[in-house]
C-alpha positions in Angstrom: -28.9 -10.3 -126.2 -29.0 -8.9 -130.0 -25.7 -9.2 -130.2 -21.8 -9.3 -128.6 -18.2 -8.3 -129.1 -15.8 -9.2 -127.0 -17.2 -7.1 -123.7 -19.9 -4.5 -125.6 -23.2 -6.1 -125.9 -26.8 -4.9 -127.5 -29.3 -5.8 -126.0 -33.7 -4.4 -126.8 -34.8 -1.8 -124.4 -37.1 -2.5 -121.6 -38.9 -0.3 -119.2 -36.5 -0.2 -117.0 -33.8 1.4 -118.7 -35.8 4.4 -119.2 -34.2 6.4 -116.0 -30.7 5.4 -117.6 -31.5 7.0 -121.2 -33.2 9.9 -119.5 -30.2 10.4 -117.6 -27.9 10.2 -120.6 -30.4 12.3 -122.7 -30.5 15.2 -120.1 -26.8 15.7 -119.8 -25.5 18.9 -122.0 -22.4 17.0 -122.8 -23.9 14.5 -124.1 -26.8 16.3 -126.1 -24.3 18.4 -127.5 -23.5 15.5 -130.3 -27.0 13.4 -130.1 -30.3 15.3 -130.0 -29.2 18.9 -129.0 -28.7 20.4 -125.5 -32.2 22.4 -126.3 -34.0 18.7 -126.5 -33.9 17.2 -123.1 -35.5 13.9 -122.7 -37.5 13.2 -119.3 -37.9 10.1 -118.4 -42.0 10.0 -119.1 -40.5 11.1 -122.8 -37.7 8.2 -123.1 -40.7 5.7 -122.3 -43.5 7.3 -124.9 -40.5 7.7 -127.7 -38.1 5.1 -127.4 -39.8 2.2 -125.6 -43.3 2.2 -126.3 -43.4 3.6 -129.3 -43.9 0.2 -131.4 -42.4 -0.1 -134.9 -41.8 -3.4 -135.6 -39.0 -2.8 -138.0 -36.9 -0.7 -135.8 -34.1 -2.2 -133.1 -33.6 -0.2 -130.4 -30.9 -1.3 -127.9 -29.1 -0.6 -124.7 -25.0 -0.7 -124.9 -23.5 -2.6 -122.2 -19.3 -2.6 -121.5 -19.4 -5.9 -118.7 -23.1 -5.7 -118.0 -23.1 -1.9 -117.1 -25.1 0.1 -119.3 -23.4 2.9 -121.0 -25.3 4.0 -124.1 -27.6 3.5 -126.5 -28.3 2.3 -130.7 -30.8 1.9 -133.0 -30.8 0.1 -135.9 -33.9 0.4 -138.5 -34.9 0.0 -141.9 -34.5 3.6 -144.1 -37.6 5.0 -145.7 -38.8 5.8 -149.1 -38.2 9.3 -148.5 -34.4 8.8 -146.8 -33.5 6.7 -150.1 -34.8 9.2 -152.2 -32.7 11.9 -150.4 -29.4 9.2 -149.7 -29.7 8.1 -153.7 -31.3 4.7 -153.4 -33.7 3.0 -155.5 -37.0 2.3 -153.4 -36.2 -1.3 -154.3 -33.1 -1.1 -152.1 -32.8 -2.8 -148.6 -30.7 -0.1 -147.1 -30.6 -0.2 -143.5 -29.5 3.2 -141.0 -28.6 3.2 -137.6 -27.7 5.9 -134.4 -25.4 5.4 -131.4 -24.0 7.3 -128.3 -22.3 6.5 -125.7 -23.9 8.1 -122.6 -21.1 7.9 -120.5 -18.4 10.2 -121.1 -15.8 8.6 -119.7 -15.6 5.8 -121.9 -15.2 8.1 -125.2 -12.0 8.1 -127.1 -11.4 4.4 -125.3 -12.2 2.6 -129.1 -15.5 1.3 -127.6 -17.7 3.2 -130.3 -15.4 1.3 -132.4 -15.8 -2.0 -131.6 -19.7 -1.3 -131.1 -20.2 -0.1 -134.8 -17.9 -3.0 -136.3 -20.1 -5.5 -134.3 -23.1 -3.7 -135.3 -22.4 -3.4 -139.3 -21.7 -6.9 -139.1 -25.4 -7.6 -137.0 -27.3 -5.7 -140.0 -24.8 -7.3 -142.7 -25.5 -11.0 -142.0 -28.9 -10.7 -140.6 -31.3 -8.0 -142.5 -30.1 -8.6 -146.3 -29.2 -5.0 -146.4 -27.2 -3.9 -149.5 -25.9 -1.1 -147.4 -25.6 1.0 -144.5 -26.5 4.9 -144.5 -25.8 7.2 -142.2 -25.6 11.3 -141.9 -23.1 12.8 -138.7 -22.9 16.1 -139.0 -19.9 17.5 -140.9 -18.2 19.0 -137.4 -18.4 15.4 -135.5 -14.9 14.7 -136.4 -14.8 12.2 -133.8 -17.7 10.3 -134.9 -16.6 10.6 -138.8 -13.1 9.0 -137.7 -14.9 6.3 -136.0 -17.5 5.4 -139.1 -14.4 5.5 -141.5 -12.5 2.8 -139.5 -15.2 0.3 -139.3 -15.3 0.9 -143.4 -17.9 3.7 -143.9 -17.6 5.8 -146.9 -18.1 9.3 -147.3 -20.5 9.7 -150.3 -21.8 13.5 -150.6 -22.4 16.2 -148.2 -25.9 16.8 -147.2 -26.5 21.3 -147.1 -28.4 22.4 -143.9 -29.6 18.9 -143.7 -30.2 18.7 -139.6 -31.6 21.2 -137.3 -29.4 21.2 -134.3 -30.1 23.6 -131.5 -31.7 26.1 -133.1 -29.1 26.0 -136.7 -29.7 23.8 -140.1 -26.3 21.9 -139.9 -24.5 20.5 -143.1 -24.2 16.4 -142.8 -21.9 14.4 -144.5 -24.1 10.9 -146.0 -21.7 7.8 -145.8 -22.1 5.1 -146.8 -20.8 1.2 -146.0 -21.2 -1.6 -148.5 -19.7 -5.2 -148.5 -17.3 -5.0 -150.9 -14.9 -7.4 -152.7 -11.4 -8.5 -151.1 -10.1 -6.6 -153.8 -11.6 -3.3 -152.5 -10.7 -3.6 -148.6 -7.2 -1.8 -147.2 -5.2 -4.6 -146.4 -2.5 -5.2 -144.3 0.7 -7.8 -144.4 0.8 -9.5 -140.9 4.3 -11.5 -140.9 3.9 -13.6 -137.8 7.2 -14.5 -135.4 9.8 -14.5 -138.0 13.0 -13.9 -135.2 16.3 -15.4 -135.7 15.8 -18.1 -133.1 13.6 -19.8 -135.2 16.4 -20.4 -137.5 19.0 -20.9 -134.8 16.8 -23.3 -132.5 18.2 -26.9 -133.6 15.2 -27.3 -135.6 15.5 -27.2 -139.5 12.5 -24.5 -141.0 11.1 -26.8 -143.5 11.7 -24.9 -146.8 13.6 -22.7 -144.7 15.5 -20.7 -147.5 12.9 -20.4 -149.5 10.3 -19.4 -147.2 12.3 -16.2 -146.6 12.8 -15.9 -150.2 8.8 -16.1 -150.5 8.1 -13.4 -147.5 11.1 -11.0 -149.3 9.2 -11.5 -152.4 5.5 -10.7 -150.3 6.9 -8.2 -148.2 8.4 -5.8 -151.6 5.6 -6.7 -153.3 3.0 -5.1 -150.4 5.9 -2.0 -150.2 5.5 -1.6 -153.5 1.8 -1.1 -153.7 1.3 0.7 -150.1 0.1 -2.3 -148.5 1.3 -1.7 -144.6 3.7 -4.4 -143.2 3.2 -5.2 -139.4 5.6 -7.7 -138.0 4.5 -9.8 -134.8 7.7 -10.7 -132.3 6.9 -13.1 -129.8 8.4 -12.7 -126.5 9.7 -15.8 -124.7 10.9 -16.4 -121.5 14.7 -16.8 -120.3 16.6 -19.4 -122.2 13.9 -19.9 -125.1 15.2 -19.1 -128.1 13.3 -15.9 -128.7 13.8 -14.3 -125.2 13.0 -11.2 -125.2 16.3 -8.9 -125.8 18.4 -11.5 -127.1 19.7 -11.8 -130.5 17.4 -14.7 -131.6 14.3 -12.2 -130.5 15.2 -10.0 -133.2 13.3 -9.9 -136.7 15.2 -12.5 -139.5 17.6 -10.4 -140.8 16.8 -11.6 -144.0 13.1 -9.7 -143.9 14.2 -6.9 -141.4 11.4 -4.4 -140.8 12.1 -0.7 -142.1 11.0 2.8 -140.8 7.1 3.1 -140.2 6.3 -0.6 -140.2 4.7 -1.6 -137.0 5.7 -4.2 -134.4 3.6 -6.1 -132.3 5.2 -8.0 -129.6 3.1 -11.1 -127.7 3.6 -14.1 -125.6 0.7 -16.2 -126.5 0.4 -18.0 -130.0 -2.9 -15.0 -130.4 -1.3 -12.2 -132.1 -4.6 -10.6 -130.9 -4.5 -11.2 -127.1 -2.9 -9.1 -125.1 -1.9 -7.0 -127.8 -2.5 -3.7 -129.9 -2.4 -5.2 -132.9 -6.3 -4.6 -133.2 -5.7 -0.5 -132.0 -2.6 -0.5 -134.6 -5.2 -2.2 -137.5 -8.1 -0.2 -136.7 -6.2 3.0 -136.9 -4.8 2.4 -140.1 -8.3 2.0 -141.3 -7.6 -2.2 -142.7 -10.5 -4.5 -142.8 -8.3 -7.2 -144.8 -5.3 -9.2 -143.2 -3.0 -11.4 -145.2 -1.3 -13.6 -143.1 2.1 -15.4 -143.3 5.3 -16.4 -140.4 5.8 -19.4 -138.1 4.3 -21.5 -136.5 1.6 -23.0 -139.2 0.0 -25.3 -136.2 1.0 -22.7 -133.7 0.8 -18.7 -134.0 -0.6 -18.7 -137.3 -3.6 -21.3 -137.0 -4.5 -19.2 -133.8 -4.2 -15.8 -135.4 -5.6 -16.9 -138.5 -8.9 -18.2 -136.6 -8.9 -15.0 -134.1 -8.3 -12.4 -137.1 -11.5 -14.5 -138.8 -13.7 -14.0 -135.3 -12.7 -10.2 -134.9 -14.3 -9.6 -138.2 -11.6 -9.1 -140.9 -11.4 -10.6 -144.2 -8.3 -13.2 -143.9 -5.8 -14.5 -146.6 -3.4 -17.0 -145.8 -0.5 -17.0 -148.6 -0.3 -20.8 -148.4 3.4 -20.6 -149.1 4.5 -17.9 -147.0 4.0 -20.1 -143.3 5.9 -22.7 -142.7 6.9 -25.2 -139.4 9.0 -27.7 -138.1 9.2 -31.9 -138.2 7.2 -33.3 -135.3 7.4 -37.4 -133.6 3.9 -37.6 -135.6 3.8 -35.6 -138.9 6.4 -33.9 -141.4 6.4 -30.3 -141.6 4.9 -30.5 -145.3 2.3 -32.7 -144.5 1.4 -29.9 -141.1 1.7 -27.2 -143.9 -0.7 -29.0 -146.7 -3.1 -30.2 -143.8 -3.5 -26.2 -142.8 -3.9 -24.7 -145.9 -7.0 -27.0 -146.6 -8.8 -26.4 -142.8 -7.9 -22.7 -143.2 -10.0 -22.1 -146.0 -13.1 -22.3 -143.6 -11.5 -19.0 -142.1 -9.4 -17.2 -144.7 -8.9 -16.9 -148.2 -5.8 -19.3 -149.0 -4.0 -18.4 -152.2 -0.2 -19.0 -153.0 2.3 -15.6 -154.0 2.1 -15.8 -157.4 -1.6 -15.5 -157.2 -2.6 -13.3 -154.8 -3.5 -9.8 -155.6 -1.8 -7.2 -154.2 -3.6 -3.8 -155.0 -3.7 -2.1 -152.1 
């Protein structure tokens, strides 16, 4: 296996799979948006072109959703000639890759999604590249949609740049680069802050001003069109934040407004379970900053799954807090986390994060 996320894996192509790809590769609908429904592959053609056709350079894989095959990538070093049409200098490592998924009934199900964000991050940490090109034609809206997510760029339109059945198409040439925190959308994840936290029996340590800190967080990402997404956990009957009660609801003191999103979960993984990735993904973020209750709890788990789903994570060390426990104070819990966190997120107080958006 190449590579993994969640249940899509990439894996290189063997013999075998040739009757798949053919399959794929001689089915209008899905020609239509890969090679052309004039360039049907046979299965002899699938083995001379993409299997046995050796370039050492080039990666080409089989998509799997739970071990079943259901399309196809390659991922390959770009030219001379590509960087000189793209804009690169020859001494450039700018890498290019292709996808499809050959079974359309898993399009429009975020799979293409997931497959490129675990792909860009394959190339990213494993080639050197300084960036990734590619050139979907100008109509594959779907496609486009899908690139922009994961953090492509459109760069410059490409005139009569593909022949596709029979017609010189125009091609939009995007682009993605690692880029700075500074450069990423973000989003402002404020994790379980519900009135029964407050109303549990428990002092909040720094209660007060904690929600004086997440007001002062929250305004400042409204004010510099920074999306707020609250997370409401959901517990059973008689816990403090059942579901429906008045100690489920959002603190007052930090109550969500018109178009913010809200996640609900029942597992300290704001992640599982959840659409909290669909809700991110559409909104085009690739940067979370973090903040709510529990430190030891919600956070550290959301914090650590945010880091594995490949975003870029801040913690605002002063905008989490907990409770006392038999074993440790709540400052010493909050002190302790802010110190392991770093080897997942970037872990910076208010007054010095930056909140461009």
């Amino acid at each position: 296996m190449l590579f993994q996320k969640d249940n899509v894996s990439v894996r290189y192509l063997i013999e075998e799979d040739a009757p798949i790809i053919s399959k794929w590769l001689t089915d209008p609908e899905v020609l239509q948006y890969y090679e052309g429904r004039d360039n049907p592959q046979s299965i002899e053609m699938v083995l001379d072109h993409f299997i046995h056709n050796q370039n050492s350079h080039e990666k080409r894989c089989l998509i799997e959703l739970d071990d079943m095959p259901i399309g196809y990538i390659q991922m390959y070093p770009v030219d001379s000639e590509w960087k000189i049409l793209y804009g690169y200098e020859e001494s450039q490592n700018v890498w290019g890759m292709d996808q499809f998924i050959g079974e359309p009934t898993y399009w429009g199900k975020g799979i293409g999604t997931k497959l490129v964000q675990a792909a860009i991050t394959y190339i990213m940490e494993n080639t050197g590249a300084e960036a990734i090109a590619m050139d979907p034609k100008v109509n594959n809206e779907r496609a486009i949609t899908c690139y922009e997510k994961c953090g492509f760029k459109k760069v410059k339109i490409l005139k009569e740049h593909e022949l596709h059945e029979g017609k010189l198409e125009d091609c939009w040439m995007i682009e993605y680069k690692q880029r700075e925190l500074c450069e990423m959308k973000k989003a402002l994840i404020v994790i379980d802050v519900q009135a029964g936290i407050y109303t549990a029996g428990m002092p909040v340590h720094n209660g007060e001003k904690f929600l004086e800190i997440l007001q002062e967080l929250i305004g400042e990402c409204r004010s510099n069109d920074i999306p707020v997404i609250y997370v409401q956990h959901n517990g059973p009957k008689d816990h403090p934040l059942e579901k429906g009660t008045a100690g489920w609801k959002v603190h007052e003191a930090i109550a969500p407004q018109e178009g913010d999103s809200i996640i609900e979960k029942t597992t300290p993984d704001s992640f599982h379970k959840t659409n909290l990735n669909e809700v991110l993904q559409e909104k085009g973020i690739e940067h979370v900053i973090l903040s709510g209750m529990q430190t030891e709890y919600c956070v550290d788990t959301t914090t650590r799954r945010a880091f594995s789903e490949g975003y870029k994570v801040t913690l605002v060390s002063d905008a989490h807090s907990t409770f006392d426990t038999e074993v440790l104070r709540a400052e010493d819990i909050v002190k302790h986390h802010n110190v392991v966190f770093r080897a997942f997120a970037n872990v910076v107080a208010l007054k010095d994060l930056k909140m461009e958006a």
